[in-house]
Every structure is written in C-alpha cells, then in structure tokens.
VMD Tcl script that draws the C-alpha trace (Angstrom):
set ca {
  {-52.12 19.04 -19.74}
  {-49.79 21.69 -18.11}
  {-46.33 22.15 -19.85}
  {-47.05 19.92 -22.76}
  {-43.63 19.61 -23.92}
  {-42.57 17.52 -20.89}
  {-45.37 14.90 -22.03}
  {-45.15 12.23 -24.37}
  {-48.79 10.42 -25.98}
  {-48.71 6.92 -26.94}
  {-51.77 5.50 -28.75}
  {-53.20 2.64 -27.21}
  {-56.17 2.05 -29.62}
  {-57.72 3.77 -32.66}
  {-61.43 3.08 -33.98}
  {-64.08 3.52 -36.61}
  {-61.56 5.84 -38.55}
  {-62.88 6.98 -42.27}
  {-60.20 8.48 -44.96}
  {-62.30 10.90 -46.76}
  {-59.66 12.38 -48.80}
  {-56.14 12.48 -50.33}
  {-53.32 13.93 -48.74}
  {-50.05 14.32 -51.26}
  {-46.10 14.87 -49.54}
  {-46.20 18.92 -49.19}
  {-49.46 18.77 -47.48}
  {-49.83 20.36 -44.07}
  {-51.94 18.89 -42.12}
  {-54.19 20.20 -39.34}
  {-55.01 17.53 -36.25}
  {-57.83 18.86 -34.42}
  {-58.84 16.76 -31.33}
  {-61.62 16.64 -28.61}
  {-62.10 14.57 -25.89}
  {-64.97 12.43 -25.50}
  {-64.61 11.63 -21.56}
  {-62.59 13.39 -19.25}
  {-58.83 11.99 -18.70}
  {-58.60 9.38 -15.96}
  {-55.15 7.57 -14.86}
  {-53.65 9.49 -18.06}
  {-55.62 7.58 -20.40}
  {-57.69 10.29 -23.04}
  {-60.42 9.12 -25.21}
  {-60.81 11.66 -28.05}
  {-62.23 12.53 -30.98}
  {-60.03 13.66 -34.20}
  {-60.14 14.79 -37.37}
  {-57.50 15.89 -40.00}
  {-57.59 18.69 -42.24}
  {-56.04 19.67 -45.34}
  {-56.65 23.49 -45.47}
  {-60.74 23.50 -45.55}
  {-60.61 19.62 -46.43}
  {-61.41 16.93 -43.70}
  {-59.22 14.03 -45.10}
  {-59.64 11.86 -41.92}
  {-61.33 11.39 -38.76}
  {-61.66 8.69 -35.96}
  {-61.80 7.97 -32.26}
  {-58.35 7.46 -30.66}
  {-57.17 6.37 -27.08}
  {-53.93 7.52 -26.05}
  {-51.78 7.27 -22.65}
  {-50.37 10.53 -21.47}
  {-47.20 10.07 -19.52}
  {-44.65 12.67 -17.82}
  {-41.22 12.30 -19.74}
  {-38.55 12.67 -16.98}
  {-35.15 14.20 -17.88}
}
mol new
graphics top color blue
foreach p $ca { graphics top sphere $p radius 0.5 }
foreach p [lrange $ca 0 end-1] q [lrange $ca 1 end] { graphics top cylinder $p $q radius 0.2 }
display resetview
C-alpha cells in the first residue's frame, strides 16, 4: 500500500490462531505478516505471526479491510 500512514486496517475475521508462548507487559513484539492472496476491493487475506525476540508466541490467518483515511 503506497503512503501507509494515510491508511487505516480493520480486521474483519481472524482464524485457526495458536498462542505458542507467553508474552509479559515490557515485551516488544514483532508482527510479521504475508499475504496469502493478492488484495482485491481492499480486502487482504494474510498470514501472521508474532515474535518475542527469536520466540514465535502467536500465529494465525487474519482478514483485514484496507481503507484510505481522508483528512
């Protein structure tokens, strides 16, 4: 998405998602996301998974709307 500042995601469904690990307050965590089909009518399908340093304390299949924030 070009100039992803001016976009704001809203999750429209989330699936088969696993917690594999603990995250504490003070943790920073790392969202790394692919997509899984390309993005039609601003809808993404994706792929993510969360990271705690090395750790991977989550991961899942989201669907999110992309939409254009106006000013």
């Amino acid at each position: 998405v070009p100039d992803p500042e001016h976009y704001a995601t809203y999750f429209l469904k989330i699936d088969n998602v696993k917690f594999r690990g603990k995250v504490v307050p003070g943790d920073t965590l790392i969202i790394k996301a692919d997509l899984l089909e390309p993005i039609r009518r601003g809808i993404a399908h994706m792929f993510g998974q969360v990271f705690v340093g090395d750790n991977l304390v989550s991961e899942g299949e989201l669907m999110a709307q992309i939409v254009k924030e106006y000013e």
